[in-house]
matplotlib code that plots the C-alpha trace (Angstrom):
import matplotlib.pyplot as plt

x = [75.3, 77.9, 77.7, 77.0, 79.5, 79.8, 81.7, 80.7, 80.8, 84.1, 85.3, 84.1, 87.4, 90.6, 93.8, 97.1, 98.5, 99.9, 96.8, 95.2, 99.1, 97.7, 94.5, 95.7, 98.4, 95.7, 93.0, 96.1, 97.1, 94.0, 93.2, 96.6, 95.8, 91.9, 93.9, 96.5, 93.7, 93.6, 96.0, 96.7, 100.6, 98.4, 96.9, 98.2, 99.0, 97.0, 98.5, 95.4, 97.5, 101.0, 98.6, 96.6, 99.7, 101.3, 100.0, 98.1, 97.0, 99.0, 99.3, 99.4, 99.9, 97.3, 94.5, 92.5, 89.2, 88.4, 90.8, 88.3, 88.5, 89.4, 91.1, 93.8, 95.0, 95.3, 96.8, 99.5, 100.2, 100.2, 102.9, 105.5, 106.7, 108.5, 108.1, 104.3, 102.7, 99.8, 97.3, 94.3, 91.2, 89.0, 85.6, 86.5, 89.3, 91.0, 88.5, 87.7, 88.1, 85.2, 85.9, 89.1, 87.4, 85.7, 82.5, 81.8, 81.1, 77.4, 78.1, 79.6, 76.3, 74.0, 77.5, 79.5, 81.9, 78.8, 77.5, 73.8, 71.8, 68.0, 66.3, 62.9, 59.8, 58.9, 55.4, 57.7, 60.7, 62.0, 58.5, 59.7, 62.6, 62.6, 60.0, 59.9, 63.1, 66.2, 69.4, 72.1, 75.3, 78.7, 81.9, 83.0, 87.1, 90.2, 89.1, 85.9, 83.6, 86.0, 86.3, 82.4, 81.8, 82.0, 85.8, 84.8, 87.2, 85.3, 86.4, 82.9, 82.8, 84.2, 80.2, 81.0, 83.5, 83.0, 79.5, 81.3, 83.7, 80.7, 79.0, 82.0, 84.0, 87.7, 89.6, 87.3, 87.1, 87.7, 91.0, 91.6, 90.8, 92.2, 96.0, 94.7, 93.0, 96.4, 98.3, 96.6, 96.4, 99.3, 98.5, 100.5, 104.1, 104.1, 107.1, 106.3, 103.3, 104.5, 103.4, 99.9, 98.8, 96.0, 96.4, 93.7, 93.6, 90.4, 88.6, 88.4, 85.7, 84.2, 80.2, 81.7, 78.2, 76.6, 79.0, 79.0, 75.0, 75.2, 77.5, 76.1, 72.5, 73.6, 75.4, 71.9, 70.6, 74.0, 75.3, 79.0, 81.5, 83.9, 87.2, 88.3, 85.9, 87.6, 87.0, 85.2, 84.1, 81.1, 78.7, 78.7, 79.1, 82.6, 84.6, 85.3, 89.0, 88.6, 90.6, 91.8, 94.9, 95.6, 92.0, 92.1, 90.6, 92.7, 91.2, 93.3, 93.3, 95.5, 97.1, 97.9, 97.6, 98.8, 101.7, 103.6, 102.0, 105.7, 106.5, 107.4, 105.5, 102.2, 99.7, 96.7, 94.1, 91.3, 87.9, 88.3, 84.5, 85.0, 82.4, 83.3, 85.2, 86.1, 86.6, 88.5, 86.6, 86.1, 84.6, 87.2, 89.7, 89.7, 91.6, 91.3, 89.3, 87.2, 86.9, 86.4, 87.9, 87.6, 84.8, 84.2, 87.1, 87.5, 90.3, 91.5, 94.5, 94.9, 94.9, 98.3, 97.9, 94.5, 91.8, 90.7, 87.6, 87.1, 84.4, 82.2, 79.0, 77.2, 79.2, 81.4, 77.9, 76.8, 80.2, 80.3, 76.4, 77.0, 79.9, 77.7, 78.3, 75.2, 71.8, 71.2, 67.5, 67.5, 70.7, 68.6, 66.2, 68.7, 70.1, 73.5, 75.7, 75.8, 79.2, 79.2, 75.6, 76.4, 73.9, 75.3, 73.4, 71.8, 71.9, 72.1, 72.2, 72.5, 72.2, 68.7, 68.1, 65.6, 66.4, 65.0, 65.2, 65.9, 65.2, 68.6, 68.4, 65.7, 65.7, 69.3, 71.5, 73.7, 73.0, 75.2, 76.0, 77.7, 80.9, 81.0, 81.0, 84.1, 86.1, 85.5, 86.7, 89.7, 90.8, 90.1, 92.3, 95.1, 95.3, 93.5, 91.7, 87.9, 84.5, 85.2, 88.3, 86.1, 82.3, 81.2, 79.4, 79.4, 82.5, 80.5, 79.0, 76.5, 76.3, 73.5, 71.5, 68.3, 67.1, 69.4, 70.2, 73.6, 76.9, 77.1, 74.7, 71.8, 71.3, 73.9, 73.2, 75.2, 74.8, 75.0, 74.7, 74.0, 73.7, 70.9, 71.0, 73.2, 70.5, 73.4, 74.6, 71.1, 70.4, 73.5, 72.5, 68.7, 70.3, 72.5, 69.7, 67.2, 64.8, 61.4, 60.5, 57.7, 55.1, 55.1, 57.4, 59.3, 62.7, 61.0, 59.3, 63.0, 64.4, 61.9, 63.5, 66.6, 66.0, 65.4, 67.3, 70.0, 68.8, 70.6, 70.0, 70.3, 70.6, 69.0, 70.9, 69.7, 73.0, 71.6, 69.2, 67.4, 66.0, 68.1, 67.4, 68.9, 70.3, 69.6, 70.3, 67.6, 69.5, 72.8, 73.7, 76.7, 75.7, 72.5, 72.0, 70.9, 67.5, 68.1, 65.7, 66.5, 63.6, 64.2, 61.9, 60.5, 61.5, 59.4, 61.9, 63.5, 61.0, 60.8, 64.8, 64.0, 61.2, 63.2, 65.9, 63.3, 62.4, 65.8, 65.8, 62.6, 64.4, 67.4, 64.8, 63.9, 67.3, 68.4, 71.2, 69.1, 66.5, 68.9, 69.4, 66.0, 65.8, 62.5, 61.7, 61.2, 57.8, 57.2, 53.5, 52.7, 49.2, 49.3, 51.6, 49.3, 46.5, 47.9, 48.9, 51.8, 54.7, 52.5, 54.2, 51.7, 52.8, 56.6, 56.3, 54.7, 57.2, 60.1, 57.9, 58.5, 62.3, 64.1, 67.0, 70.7, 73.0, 75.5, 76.6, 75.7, 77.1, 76.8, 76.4, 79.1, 78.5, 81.2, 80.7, 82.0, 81.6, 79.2, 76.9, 74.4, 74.6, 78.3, 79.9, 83.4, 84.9, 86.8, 89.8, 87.8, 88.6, 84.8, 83.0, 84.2, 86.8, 90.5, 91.8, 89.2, 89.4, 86.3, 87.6, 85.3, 82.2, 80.2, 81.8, 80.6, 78.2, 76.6, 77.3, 79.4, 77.4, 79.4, 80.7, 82.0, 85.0, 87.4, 85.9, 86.5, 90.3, 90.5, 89.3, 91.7, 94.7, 93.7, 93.1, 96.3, 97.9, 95.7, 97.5, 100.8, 100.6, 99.0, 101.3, 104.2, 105.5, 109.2, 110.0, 111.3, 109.4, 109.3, 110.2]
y = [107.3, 105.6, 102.0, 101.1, 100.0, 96.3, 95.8, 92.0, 89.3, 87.2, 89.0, 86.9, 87.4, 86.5, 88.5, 86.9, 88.6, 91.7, 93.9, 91.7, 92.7, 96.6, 95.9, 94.7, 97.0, 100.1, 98.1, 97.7, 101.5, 102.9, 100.7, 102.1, 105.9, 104.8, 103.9, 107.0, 109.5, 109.0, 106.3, 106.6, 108.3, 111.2, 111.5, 111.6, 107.7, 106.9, 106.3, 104.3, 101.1, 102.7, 104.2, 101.0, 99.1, 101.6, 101.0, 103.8, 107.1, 108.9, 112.9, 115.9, 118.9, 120.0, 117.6, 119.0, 117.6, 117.0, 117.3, 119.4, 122.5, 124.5, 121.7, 120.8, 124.7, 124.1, 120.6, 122.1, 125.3, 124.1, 121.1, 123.8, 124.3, 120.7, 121.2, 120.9, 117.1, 117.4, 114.9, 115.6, 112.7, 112.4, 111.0, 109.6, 108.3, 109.1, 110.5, 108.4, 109.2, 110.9, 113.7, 114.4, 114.7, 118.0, 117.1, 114.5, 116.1, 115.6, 111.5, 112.1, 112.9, 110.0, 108.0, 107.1, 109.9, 112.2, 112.9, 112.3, 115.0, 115.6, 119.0, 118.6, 119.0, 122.4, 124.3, 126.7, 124.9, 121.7, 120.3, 119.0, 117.2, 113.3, 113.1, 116.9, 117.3, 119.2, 117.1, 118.9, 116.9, 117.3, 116.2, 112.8, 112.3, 113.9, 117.3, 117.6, 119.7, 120.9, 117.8, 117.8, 121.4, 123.0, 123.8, 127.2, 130.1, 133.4, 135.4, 137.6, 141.8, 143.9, 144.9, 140.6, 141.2, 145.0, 143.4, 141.0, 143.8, 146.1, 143.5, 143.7, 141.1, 142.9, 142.1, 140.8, 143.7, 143.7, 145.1, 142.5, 139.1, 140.3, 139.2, 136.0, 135.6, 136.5, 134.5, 130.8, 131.3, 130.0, 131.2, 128.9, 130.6, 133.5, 133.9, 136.8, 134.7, 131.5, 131.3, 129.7, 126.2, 127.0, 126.3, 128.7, 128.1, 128.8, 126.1, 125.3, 126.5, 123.6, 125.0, 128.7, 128.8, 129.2, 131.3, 133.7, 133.4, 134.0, 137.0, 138.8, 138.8, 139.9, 142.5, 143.4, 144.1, 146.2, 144.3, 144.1, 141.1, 141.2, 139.8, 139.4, 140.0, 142.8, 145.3, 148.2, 145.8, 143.7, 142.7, 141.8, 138.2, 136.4, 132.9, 132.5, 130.4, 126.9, 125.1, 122.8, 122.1, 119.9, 118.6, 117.4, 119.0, 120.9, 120.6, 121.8, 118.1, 117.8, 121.1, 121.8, 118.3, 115.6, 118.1, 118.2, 115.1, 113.1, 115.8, 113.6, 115.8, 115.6, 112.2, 111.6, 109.2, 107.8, 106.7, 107.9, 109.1, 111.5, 110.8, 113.6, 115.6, 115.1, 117.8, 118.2, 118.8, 122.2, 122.3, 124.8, 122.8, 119.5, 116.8, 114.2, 113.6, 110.5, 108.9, 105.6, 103.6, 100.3, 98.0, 100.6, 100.2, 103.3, 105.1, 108.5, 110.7, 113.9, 117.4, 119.1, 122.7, 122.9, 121.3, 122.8, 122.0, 121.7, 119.2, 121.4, 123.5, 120.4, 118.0, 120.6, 122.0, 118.3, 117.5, 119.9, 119.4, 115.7, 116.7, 119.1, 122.7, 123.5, 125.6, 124.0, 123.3, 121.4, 118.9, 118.8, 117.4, 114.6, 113.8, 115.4, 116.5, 120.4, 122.0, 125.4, 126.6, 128.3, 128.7, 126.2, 125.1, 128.7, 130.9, 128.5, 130.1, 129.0, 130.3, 128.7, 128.7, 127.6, 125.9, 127.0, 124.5, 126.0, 124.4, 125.3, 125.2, 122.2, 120.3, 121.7, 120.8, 117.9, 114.9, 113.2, 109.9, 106.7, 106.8, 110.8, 109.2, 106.5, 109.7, 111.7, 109.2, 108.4, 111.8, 112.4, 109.4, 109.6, 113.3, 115.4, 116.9, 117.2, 118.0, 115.5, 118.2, 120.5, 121.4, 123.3, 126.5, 126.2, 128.3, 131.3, 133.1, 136.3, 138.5, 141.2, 143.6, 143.3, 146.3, 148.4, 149.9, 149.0, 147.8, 145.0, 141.9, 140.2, 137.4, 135.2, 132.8, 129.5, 127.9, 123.8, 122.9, 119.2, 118.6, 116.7, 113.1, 113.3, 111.1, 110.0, 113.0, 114.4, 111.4, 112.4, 116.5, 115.7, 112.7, 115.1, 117.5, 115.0, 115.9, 113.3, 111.9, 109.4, 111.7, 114.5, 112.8, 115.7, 114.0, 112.1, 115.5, 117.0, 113.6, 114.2, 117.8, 116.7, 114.2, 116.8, 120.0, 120.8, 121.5, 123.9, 124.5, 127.7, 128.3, 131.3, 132.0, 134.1, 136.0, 137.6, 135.5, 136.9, 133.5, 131.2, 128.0, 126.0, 122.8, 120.0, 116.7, 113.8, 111.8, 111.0, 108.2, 110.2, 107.6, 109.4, 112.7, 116.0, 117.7, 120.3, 123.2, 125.3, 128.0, 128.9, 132.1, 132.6, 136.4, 137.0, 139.4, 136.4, 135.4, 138.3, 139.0, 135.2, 136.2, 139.2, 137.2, 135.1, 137.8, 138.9, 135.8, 136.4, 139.6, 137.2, 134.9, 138.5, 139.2, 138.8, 136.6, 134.3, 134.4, 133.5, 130.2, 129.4, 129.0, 129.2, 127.5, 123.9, 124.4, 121.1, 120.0, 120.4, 120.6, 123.5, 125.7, 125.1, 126.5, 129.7, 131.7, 130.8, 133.0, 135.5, 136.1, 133.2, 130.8, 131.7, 132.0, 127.9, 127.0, 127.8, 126.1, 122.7, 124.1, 125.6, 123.9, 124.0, 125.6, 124.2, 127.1, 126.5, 128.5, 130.1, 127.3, 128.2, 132.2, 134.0, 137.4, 139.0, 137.5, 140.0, 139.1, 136.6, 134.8, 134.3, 130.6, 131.9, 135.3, 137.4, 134.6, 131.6, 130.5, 128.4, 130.5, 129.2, 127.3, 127.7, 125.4, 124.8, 126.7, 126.5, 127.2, 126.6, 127.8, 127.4, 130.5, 133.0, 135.6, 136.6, 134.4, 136.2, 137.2, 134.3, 130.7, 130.0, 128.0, 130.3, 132.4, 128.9, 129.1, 132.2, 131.8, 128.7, 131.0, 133.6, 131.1, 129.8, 133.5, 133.6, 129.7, 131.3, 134.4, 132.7, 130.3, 132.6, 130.5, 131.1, 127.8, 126.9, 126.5, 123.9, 125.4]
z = [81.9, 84.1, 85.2, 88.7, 90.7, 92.0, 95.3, 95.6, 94.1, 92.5, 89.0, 85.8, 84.5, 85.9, 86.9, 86.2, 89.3, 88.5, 88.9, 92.1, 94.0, 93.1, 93.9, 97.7, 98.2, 96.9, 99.7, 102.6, 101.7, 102.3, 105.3, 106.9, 106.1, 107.9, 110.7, 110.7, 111.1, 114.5, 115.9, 119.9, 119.1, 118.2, 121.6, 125.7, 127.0, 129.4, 133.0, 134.4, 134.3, 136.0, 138.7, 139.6, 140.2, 142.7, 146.7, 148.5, 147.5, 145.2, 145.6, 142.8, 142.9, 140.9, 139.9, 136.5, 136.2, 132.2, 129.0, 127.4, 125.8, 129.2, 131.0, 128.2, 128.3, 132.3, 131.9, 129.3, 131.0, 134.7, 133.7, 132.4, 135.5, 135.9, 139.9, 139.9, 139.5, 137.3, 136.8, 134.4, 135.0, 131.4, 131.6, 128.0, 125.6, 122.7, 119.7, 117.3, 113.2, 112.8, 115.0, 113.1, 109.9, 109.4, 107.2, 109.7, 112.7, 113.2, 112.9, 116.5, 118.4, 119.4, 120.1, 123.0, 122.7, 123.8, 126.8, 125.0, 127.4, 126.9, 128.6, 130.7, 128.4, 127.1, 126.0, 124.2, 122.6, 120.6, 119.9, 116.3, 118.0, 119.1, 122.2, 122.2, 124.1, 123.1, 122.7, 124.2, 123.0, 124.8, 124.2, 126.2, 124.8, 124.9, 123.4, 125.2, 123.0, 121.3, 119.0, 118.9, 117.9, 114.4, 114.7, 114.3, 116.4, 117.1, 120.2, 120.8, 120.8, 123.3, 124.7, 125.6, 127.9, 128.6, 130.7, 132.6, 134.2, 134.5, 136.4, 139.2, 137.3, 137.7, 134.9, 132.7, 130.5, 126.7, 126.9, 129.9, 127.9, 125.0, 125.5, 126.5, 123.5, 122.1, 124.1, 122.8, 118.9, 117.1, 113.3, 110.8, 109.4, 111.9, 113.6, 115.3, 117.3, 118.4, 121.5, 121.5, 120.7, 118.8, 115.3, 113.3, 109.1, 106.7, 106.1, 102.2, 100.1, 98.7, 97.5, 95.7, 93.9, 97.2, 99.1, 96.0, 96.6, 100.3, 100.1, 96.7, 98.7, 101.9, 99.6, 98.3, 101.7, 102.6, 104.8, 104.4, 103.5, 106.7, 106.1, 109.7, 113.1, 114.8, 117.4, 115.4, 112.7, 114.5, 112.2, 108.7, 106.8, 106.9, 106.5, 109.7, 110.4, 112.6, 114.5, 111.1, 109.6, 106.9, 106.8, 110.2, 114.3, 115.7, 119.3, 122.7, 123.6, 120.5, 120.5, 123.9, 125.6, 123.1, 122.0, 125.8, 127.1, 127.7, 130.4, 133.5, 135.6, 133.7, 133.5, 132.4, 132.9, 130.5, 131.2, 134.4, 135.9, 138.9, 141.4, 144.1, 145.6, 149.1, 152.0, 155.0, 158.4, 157.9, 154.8, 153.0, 151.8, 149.2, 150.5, 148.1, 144.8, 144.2, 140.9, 138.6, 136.2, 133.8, 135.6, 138.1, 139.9, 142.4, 142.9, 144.8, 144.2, 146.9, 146.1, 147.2, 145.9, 143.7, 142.3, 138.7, 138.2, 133.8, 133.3, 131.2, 131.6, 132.7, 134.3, 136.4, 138.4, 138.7, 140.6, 142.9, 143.8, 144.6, 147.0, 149.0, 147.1, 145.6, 146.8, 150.1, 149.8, 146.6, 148.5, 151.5, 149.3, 148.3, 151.5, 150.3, 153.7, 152.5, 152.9, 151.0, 150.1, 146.4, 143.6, 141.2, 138.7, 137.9, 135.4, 132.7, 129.5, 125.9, 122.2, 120.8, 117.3, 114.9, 112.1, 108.5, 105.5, 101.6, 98.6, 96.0, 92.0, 92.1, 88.9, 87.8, 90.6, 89.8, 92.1, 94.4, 92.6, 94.0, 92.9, 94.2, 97.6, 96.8, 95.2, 98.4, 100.6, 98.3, 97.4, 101.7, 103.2, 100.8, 99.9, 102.4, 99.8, 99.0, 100.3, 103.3, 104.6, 105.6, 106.2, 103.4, 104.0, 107.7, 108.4, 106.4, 109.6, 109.8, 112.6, 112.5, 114.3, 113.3, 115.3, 113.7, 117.1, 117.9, 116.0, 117.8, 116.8, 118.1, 115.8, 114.0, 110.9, 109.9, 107.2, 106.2, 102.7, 101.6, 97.7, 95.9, 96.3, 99.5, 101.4, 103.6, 104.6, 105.2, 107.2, 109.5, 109.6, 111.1, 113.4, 114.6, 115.6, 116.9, 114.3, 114.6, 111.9, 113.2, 114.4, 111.6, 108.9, 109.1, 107.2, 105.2, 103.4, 103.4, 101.5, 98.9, 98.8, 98.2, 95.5, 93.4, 95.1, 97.2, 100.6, 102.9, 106.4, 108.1, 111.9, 112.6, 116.3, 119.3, 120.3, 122.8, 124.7, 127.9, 129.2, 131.6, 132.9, 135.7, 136.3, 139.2, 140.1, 139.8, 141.8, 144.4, 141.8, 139.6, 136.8, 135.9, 134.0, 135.7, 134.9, 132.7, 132.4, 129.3, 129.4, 126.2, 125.3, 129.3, 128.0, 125.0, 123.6, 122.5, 120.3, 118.7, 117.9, 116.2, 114.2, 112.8, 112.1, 109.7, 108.0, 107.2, 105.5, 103.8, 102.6, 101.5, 99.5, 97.8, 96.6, 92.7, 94.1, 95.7, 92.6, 90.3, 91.8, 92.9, 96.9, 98.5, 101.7, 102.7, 105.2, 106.2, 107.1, 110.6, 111.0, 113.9, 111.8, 108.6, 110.2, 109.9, 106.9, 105.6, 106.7, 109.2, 112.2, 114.1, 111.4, 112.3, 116.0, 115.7, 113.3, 115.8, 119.0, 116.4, 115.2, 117.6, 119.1, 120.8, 119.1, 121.9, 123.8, 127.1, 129.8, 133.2, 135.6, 138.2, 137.5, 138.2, 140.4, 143.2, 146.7, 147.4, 145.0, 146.0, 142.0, 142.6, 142.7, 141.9, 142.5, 139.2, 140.2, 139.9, 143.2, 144.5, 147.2, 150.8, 149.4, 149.7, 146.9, 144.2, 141.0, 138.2, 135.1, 131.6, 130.2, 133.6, 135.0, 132.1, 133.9, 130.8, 127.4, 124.6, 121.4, 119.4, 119.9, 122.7, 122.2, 121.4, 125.3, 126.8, 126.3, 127.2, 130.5, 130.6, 129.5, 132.2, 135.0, 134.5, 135.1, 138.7, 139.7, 138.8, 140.6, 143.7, 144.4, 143.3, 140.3, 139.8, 138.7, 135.6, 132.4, 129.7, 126.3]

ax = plt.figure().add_subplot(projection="3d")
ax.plot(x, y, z, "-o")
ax.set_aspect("equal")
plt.show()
């Protein structure tokens, strides 16, 4: 049995000196590779200071609003023409170490790199979440969501894409995005690709018992191991590559921003809320963009060329409603001076899921012991090695058809594995999804789960939802939140594409591979469920009303469509209806959401956007290299 560890406390006996100078320069060493995961060299300098001590209003060409996942491609791409002034304004600041460390990325929600959003109440969804509200994190740093999310890089099927251009969206077909999807991805040691900033690598296998579970039992049920997603090959079980290297995020705020941020012609300021965007006397034109920094001191910077408009799925709808573009009864309603009436805020659309808890090898799975948790962080801060480098079996990603009815997928499955004894880490995982525990106890049954088991989690996801939801302000105050209004499962086809995604898992819990190591469910006690028979379809359909969650993709917000469409905010070039010189470019302009994550879609559009600047304002300049 080994001794526990004391970490207080003087030492009975004595050093001579020798082993207390390793001692400290072992404590100092680690303390300086703590700092070095994410010191500010590793990120843009801020130019808040430089700016508040110049006079008047400074000009740009081009003023990008967020550093996220979409804005950071626009930011880096726009700036290599050393003629245009670029200024990108972040609503946050550097991220902090936990988003660079892979296992870790649930600690981020519930913090003040988040934007910590809660939908309206629901009859249908999130009951078993904290006041029986979904949490909708989103990503408030340099990185946006993308050094939030699960860092994994997907790009969607070509029936994706293939259904914006068959909605009128020219040059959004399959065969359109596709060298833009091309044209960001930087794979490590090609030098036949070098183009792109994203750096894709797989993440390391760190639970091969349960992968070799997972993909023997999916085996059992034919559905095939896929080594790479590709057009033709569009449903099947695969490691899917992330945005990692070297145990560390690779977000576009590192990648595309942080890596060219010492151009002269590019700034960008920190902490820096924008409050609204101002218009000339006509209504078609930005003049000037409004915004605060560091004890709310308020600033402005004019628009010369373009606004581009990248502060998310949220926050970019919310903007342009407080400056007057939005449905024109709902700012009526506020008092807000309307100057283009668009339908913002619609079509908000989002991949639910419900979450299902198994029980792994109970009684012969090795706990989680004490010192376990000092190797980890050891063997993570000096050699970039270990469980902490990555996040276990989340990277192993299903995508099925449950119907049977099409190659391409209605359902996909992810899968987080946390070993017996990891209270800690299980603590984090339900935190992260805002999972109650005061009203049903629901943690407190999985914790006595995993004292004896390991516990994974699977997210059962709706590819393919049908329901939309909307988005509207509360208030004119640009502090507060907007009302959110998911409507998860208003179609009830959604519901049932769910349901049959349980029972593929039933199927799974039927499979030799999954007999051999002993998985069943975790069902915790929820007196309306247990009323009905365990595992009918009335037990399931109650079980995801209490489970059912954000699986945060939301989309849509500023649909994109032609002008002749009464749904469109932005045309196929992502110019703002009525205006001359705005631009929306991020998740908010999808028309329909892709069939997989939606990072790797989100720089995309940022890639193509960029192409519809260039050729508008007939860039012949001279480019960075």
């Amino acid at each position: 049995m080994s001794q526990p560890i004391h970490t207080g406390g003087q030492c009975a006996a004595q050093s001579v000196g020798p082993f207390n100078s390793m001692v400290s320069a072992l404590i100092q060493a680690l303390l300086a590779a703590q700092c070095a995961i994410s010191p500010p060299e590793l990120w843009p300098p801020d130019y808040a200071d430089a700016l508040l001590s110049r006079r008047g209003e400074q000009g740009y060409d081009f003023v990008v609003v967020g550093a996220g996942s979409a804005g950071s491609v626009l930011a880096s791409r726009l700036s290599e023409n050393p003629a245009w002034r670029v200024l990108v304004l972040e609503a946050g600041g550097d991220p902090p170490q936990e988003s660079e460390i892979p296992s870790l990325l649930f600690s981020l929600e519930h913090t003040n790199v988040t934007w910590n959003y809660l939908t309206e109440h629901s009859e249908k969804a999130c009951w078993g979440l904290v006041d029986r509200r979904c949490y909708w994190p989103r990503g408030k740093m340099i990185g946006g969501s993308g050094g939030l999310n699960g860092m994994l890089y997907v790009r969607g099927h070509r029936a994706d894409y293939d259904s914006w251009a068959q909605a009128g969206n020219q040059g959004w077909g399959w065969d359109d995005v596709l060298p833009y999807f091309e044209r960001s991805v930087r794979p490590i040691g090609s030098a036949t690709h070098a183009q792109g900033y994203v750096t894709l690598n797989a993440f390391p296998v760190n639970d091969p018992d349960i992968e070799q579970m997972i993909y023997a039992g999916t085996a059992e049920l034919g559905i095939p191991r896929v080594h790479r997603f590709t057009d033709g090959s569009e449903s099947g079980f695969s490691n899917l590559p992330g945005t990692i290297q070297n145990g560390r995020r690779m977000s576009t705020g590192k990648g595309y921003l942080a890596s060219v941020a010492r151009r002269p012609n590019l700034q960008v300021i920190k902490n820096a809320r924008v409050t609204k965007l101002n218009f000339d006397d006509t209504g078609s034109r930005v003049r000037s963009v409004s915004f605060t920094i560091r004890d709310e001191r308020q600033m402005r910077v004019s628009v010369g060329k373009e606004l581009v408009l990248s502060a998310g799925v949220i926050e970019s709808p919310k903007l342009l409603m407080l400056s007057g573009v939005g449905p024109a009864q709902h700012l009526r309603q506020l008092n807000i001076p309307l100057v283009r009436d668009l339908p913002v805020g619609d079509n908000l659309n989002d991949h639910v899921q419900v979450v299902t808890f198994l029980k792994i090898n109970e009684h012969f799975a090795r706990p989680l012991r004490a010192e376990d948790a000092l190797d980890n962080t050891y063997n993570y801060l000096i050699h970039r090695r270990g469980p902490l480098n990555s996040h276990g079996t989340a990277s192993l990603t299903g995508f099925i058809n449950t119907l049977r009815n099409s190659p391409y997928p209605d359902v996909e499955f992810h899968h987080f594995m946390l070993r017996r004894g990891d209270f800690a880490g299980l603590k984090t995982f339900l935190n992260g999804l805002n999972i109650d525990d005061s009203t049903y106890r629901i943690q407190a049954q999985i914790r006595q789960v995993i004292a004896v088991a390991d516990v994974m989690g699977m997210f059962n996801v709706l590819a393919t939802p049908k329901s939309s939801g909307n988005l509207r302000l509360h208030s004119t105050d640009y502090k507060q939140p907007p009302k959110l209004t998911h409507n998860y499962f208003s179609v009830p086809e959604d519901l049932a594409t769910l349901l049959r995604a349980i029972r593929f898992q039933e199927r799974l819990l039927g499979t030799a591979a999954y007999r051999a190591l002993n998985v069943s469910f975790i069902l915790p006690s929820i007196p309306e469920c247990t009323a009905y028979v365990l595992q009918s379809d009335d037990y399931w359909l109650c079980y995801i009303k209490y489970f059912s969650c954000t699986t945060y993709h939301q989309s849509g917000t500023v649909k994109m469509a032609p002008e002749s469409d009464k749904t469109s905010c932005v045309n196929p070039r992502l110019r703002l209806g009525g205006i001359d010189n705005v631009r929306v470019a991020d998740a908010s302009i999808m028309p329909i959401i892709p069939s997989a994550n939606t990072n790797a879609a989100t720089i995309m559009i940022a890639e193509k956007a960029v192409d519809f600047i260039r050729q508008d304002w007939q860039d012949v300049g001279v480019h960075w290299h």
